[in-house]
Kinemage of the C-alpha trace (Angstrom):
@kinemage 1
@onewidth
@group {chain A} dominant
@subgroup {mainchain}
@vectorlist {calphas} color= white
{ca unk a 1} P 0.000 0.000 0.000
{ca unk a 2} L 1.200 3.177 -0.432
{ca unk a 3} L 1.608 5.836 2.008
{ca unk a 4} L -0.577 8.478 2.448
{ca unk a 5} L 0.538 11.612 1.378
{ca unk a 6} L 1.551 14.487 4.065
{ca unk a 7} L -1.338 17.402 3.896
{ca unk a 8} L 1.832 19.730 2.785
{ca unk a 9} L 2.075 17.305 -0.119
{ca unk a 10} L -1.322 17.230 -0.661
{ca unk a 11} L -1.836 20.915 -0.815
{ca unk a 12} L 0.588 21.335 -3.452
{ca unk a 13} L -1.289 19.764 -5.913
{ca unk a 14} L -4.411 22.323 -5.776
{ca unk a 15} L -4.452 25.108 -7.852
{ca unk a 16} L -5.181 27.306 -5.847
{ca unk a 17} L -1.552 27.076 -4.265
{ca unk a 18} L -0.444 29.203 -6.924
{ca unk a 19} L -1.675 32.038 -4.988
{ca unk a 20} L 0.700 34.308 -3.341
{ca unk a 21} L -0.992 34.848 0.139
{ca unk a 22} L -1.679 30.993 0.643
{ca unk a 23} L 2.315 29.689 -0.205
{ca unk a 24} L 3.114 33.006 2.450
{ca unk a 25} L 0.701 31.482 5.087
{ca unk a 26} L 2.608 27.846 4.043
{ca unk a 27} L 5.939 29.172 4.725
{ca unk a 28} L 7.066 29.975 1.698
{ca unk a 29} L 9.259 32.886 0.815
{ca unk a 30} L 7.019 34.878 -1.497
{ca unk a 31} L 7.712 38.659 -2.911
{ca unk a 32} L 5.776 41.450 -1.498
{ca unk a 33} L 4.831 42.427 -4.394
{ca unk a 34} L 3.441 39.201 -5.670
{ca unk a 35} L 0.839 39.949 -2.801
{ca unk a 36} L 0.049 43.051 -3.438
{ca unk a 37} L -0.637 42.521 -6.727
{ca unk a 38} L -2.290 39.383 -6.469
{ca unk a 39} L -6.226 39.096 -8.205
{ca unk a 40} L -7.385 38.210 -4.701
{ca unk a 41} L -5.798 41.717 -2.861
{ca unk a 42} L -7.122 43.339 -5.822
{ca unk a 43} L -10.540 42.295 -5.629
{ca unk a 44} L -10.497 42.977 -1.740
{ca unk a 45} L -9.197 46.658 -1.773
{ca unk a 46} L -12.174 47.009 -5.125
{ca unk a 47} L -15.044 46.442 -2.695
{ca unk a 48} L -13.241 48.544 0.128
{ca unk a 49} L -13.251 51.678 -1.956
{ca unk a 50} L -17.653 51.214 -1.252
{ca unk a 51} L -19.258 53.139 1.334
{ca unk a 52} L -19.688 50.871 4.656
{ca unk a 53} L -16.691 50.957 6.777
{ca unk a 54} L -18.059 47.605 8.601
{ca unk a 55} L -20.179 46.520 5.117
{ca unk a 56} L -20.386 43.004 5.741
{ca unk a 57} L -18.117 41.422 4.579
{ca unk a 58} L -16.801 44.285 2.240
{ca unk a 59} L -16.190 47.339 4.394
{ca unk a 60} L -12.737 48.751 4.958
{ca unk a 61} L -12.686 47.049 8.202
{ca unk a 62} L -13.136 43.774 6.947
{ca unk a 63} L -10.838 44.691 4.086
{ca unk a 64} L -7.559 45.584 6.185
{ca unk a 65} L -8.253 42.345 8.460
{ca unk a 66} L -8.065 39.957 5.103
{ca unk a 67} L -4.955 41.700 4.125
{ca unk a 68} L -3.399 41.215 7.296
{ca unk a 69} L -4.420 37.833 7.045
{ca unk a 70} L -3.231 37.420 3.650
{ca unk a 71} L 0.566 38.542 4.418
{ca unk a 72} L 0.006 41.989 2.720
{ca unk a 73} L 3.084 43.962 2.871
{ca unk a 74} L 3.501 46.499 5.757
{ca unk a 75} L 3.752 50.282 5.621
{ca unk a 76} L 2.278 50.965 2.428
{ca unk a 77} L 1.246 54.496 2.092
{ca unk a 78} L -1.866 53.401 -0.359
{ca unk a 79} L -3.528 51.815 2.335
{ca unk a 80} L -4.081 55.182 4.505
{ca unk a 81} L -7.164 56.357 3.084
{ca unk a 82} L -8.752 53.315 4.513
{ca unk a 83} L -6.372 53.556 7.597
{ca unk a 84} L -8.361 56.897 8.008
{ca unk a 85} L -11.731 55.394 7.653
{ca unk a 86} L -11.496 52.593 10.220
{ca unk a 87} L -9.718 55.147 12.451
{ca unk a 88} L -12.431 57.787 12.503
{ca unk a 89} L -15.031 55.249 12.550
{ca unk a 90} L -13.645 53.247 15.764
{ca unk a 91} L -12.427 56.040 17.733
{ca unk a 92} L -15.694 58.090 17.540
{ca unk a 93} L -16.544 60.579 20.224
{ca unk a 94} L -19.647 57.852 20.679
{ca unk a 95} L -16.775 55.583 22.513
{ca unk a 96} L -15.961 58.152 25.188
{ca unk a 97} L -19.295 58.453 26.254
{ca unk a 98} L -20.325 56.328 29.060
{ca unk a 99} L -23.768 55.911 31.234
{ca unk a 100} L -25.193 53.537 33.721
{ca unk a 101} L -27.646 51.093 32.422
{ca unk a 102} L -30.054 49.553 34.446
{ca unk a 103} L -31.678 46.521 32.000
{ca unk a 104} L -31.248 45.810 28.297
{ca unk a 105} L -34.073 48.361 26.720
{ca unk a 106} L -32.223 51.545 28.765
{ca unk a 107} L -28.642 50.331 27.640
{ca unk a 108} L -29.978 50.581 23.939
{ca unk a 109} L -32.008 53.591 24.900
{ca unk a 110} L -28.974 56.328 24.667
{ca unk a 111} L -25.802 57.195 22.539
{ca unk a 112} L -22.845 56.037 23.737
{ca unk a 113} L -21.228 53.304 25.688
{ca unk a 114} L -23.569 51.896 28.457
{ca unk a 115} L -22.233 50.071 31.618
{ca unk a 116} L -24.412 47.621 33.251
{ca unk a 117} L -23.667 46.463 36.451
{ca unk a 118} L -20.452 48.053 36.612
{ca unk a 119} L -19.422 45.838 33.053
{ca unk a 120} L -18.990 48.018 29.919
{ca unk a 121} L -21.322 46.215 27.390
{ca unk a 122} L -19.723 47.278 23.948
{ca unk a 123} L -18.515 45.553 20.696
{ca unk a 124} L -14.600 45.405 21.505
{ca unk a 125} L -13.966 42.997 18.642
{ca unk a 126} L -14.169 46.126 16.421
{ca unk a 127} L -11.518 48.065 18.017
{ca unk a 128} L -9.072 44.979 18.872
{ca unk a 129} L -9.897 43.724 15.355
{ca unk a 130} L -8.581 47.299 13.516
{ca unk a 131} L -5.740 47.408 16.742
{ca unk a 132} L -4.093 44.458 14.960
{ca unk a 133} L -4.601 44.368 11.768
{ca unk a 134} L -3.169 48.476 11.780
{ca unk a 135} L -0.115 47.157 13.480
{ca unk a 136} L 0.004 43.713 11.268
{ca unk a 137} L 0.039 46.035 8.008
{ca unk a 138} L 2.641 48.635 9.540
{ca unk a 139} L -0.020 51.570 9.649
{ca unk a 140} L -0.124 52.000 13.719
{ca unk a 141} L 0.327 55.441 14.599
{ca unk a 142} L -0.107 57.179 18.012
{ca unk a 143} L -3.948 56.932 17.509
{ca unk a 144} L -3.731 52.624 18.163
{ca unk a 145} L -2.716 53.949 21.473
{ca unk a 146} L -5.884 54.778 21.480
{ca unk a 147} L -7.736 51.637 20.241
{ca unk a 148} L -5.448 49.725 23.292
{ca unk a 149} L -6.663 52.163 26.223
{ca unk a 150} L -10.201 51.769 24.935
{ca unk a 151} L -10.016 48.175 25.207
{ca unk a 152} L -8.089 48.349 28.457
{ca unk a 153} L -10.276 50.636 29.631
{ca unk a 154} L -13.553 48.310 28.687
{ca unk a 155} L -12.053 44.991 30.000
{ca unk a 156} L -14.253 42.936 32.299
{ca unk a 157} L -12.667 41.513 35.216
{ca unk a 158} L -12.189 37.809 34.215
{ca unk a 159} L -9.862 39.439 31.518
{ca unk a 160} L -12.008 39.843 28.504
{ca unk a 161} L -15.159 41.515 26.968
{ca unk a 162} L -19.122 41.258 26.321
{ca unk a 163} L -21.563 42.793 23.961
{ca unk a 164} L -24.191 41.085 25.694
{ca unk a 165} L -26.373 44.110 27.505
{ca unk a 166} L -28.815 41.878 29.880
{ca unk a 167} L -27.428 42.208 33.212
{ca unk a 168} L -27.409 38.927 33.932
{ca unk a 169} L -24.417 38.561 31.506
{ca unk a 170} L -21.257 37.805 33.914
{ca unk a 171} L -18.804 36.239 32.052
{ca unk a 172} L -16.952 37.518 29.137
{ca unk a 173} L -17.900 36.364 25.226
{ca unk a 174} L -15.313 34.442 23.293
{ca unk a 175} L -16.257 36.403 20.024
{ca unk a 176} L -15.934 39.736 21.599
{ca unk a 177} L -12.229 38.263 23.435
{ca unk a 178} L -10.819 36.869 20.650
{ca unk a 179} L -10.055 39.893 18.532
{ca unk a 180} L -8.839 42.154 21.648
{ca unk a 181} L -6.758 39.947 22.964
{ca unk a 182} L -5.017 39.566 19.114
{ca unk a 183} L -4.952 43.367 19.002
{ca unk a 184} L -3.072 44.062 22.282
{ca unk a 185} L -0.739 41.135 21.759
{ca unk a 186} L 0.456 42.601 18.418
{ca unk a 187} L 0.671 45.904 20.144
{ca unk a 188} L 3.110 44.863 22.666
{ca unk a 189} L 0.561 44.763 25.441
{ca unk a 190} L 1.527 40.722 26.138
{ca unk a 191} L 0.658 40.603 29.957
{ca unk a 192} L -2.422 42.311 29.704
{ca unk a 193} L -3.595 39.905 26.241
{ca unk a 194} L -2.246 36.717 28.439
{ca unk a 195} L -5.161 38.195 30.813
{ca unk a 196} L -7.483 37.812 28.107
{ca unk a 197} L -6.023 34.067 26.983
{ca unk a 198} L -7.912 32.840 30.457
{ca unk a 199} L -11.194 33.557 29.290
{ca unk a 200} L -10.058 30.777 26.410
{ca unk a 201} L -7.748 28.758 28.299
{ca unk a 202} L -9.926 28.117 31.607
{ca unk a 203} L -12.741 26.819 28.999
{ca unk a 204} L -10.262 24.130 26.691
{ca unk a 205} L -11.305 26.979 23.987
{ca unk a 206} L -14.735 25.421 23.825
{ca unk a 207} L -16.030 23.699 26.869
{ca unk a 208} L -18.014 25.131 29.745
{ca unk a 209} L -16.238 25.180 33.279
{ca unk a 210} L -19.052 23.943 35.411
{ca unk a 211} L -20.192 20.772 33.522
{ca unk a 212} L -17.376 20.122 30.779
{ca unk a 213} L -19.650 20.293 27.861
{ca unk a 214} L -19.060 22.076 24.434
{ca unk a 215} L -20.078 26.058 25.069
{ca unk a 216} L -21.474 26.431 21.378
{ca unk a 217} L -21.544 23.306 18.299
{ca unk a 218} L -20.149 25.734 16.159
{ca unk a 219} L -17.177 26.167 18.200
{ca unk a 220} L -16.247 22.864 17.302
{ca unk a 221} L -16.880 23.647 12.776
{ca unk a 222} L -13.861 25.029 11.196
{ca unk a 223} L -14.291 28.644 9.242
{ca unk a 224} L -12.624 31.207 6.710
{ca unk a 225} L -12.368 33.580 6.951
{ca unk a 226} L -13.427 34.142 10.659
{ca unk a 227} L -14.435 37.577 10.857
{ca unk a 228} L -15.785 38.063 14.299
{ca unk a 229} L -16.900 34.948 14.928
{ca unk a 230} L -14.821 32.237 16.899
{ca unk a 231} L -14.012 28.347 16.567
{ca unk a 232} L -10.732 26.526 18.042
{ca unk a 233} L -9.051 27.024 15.120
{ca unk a 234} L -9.251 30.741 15.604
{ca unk a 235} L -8.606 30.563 19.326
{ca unk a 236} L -5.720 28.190 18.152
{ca unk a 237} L -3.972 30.411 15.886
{ca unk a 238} L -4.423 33.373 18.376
{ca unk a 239} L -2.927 31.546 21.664
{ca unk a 240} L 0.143 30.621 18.772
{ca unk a 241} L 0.549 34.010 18.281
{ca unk a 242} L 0.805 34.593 22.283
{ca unk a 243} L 3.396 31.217 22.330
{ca unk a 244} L 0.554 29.810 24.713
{ca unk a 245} L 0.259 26.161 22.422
{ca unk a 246} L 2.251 24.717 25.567
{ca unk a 247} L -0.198 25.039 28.286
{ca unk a 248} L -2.192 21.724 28.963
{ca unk a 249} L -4.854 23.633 28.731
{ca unk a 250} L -5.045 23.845 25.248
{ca unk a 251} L -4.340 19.854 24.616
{ca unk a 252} L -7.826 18.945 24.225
{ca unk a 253} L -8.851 21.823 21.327
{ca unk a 254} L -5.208 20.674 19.593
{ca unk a 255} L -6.124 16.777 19.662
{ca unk a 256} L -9.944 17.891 18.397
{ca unk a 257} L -8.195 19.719 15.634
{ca unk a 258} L -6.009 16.762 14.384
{ca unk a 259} L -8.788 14.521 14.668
{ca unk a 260} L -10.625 17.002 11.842
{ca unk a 261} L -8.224 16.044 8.895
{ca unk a 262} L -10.335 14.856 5.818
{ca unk a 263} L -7.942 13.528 2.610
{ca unk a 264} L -4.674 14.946 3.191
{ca unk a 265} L -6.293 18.417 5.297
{ca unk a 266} L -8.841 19.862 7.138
{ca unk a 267} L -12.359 21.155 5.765
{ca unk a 268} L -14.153 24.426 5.944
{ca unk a 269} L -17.011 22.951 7.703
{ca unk a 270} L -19.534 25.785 7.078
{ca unk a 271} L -18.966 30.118 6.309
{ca unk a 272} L -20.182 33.577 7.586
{ca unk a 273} L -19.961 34.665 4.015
{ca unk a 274} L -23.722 34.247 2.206
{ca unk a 275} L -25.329 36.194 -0.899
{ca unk a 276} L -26.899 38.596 1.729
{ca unk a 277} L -23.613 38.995 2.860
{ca unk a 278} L -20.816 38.644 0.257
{ca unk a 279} L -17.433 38.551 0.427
{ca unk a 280} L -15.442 40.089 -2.855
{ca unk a 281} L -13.610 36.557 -3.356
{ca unk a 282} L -14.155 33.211 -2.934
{ca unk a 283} L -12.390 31.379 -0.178
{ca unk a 284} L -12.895 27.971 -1.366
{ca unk a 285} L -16.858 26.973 -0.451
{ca unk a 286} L -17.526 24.535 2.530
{ca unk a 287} L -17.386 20.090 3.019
{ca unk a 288} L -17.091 17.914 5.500
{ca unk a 289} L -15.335 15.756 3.465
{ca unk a 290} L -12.976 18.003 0.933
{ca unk a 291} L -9.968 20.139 2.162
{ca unk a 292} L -10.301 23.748 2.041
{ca unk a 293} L -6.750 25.353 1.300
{ca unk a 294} L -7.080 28.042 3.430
{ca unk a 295} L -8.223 25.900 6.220
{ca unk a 296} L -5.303 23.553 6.023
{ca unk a 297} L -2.941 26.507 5.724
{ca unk a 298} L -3.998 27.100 9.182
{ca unk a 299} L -4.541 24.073 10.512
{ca unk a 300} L -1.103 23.205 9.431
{ca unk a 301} L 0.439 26.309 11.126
{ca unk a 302} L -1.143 25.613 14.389
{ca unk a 303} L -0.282 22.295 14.328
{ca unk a 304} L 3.466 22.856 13.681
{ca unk a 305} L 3.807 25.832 16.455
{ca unk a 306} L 2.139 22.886 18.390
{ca unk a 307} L 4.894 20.589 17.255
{ca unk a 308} L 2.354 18.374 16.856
{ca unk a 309} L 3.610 15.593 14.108
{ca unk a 310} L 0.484 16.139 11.520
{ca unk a 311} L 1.661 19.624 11.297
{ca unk a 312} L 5.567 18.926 10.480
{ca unk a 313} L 6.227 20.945 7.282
């Protein structure tokens, strides 16, 4: 019999290979400029010139997080008109205005940011999202100072952050963490994104700490792009970027990502992308039995800062 092929091997026979961004995010020496002037960046930076800064999925936000994604190159001056977009849109006076809530219908009820039982209820994945990918694409200027004492500022006390404006809502959300805690780690803020890591870590990155089980089945479904949303492979690849793949604690979401592999990688088990929601490219469609490139690109990366065996490279 013969042996089954390694999921680098594999990969190297789609097509889609060939494109710039996914031999970067394989480890590949590629030019800059083979990014930059890739069909995909092009189509992406198209649909950002649109109205919308957070147009699902098409917005200058969500524009400046692919390319970050994507390995654009840093520090290039074209990318400041949308630099300036995301900046005035995330750092509005709207985010320096605070009042006490009492229940859900009053914390909707004013402009602002409303605090409910002493918690700041806001959407922080916007401003840790635009924290990182500014300092990913060399565009961070004194103003991400800005976006970092925000999210400081807003941080619940089990280290992350909530949306969620019912005051019953105690414990922080993994899809408003996730982001934050990526855009203070790239900003040099490690101790304080660590902090955040626990909200992840004390849960396995998906199960509940009173009972064990799974938080959310989707947790569990592999994505790309991720956008806001979270699964393990996204907590995965964030906890790599903090060199926290060592702690035990993340053994169980590692061993539930290896068991995953389909034919040589790992599937996109379902999308946040629809036609009420485009994105400007396609990223490869979704199967539970067929590899998705960008996926396994991932997977693979995770699995190799893991030093896990079915990520060698």
């Amino acid at each position: 019999m013969e042996p089954t092929p390694s999921p680098r091997t594999r990969l190297s026979a789609w097509p889609s290979e060939r494109e710039p961004s996914l031999r970067w995010k394989m480890g590949e020496a590629v030019a800059p400029d083979d990014i930059r002037s890739s069909a995909r960046v092009r189509a992406i930076l198209d649909a950002a010139a649109a109205p919308g800064v957070y147009a699902k999925w098409q917005g200058a936000h969500w524009a400046l997080a692919a390319l970050a994604d994507l390995g654009y190159p840093p520090g290039d001056p074209a990318l400041h008109p949308l630099r300036e977009r995301v900046l005035a849109a995330w750092l509005d006076d709207a985010y320096y205005v605070e009042f006490e809530a009492s229940s859900k219908s009053t914390a909707y009820g004013r402009r602002g940011m409303p605090v409910v039982r002493g918690r700041h209820r806001c959407h922080a994945s916007q401003q840790g999202n635009a924290l990182w990918y500014l300092t990913r694409l060399g565009l961070a200027d004194e103003r991400c100072d800005a976006l970092a004492e925000r999210l400081l500022h807003w941080q619940w006390p089990d280290g992350g952050w909530n949306c969620d404006k019912n005051p019953a809502a105690d414990t922080s959300s993994f899809c408003e963490t996730l982001l934050p805690m990526r855009g203070l780690a790239a900003h040099g803020l490690i101790t304080e994104a660590k902090r955040a890591a626990e909200v992840f870590l004390t849960r396995r990155l998906a199960f509940r700490v009173s009972d064990g089980s799974l938080i959310h089945p989707e947790f569990t479904k592999l994505h790309y792009p991720l956008y806001w949303h979270y699964d393990i492979l996204g907590g995965l690849k964030a906890l790599a970027d903090l060199g926290l793949l060592g702690d035990p604690r993340c053994a169980d979401a590692l061993d539930l990502l290896e068991s995953l592999q389909v034919d040589g990688g790992w599937p996109a088990h379902a999308r946040y992308y629809t036609t009420t929601t485009p994105d400007p490219v396609d990223w490869g469609g979704t199967s539970t039995r067929r590899p998705n490139p960008w996926v396994t690109a991932d997977a693979l990366h995770v699995l190799h800062t893991a030093g896990r065996r079915s990520g060698n490279r």
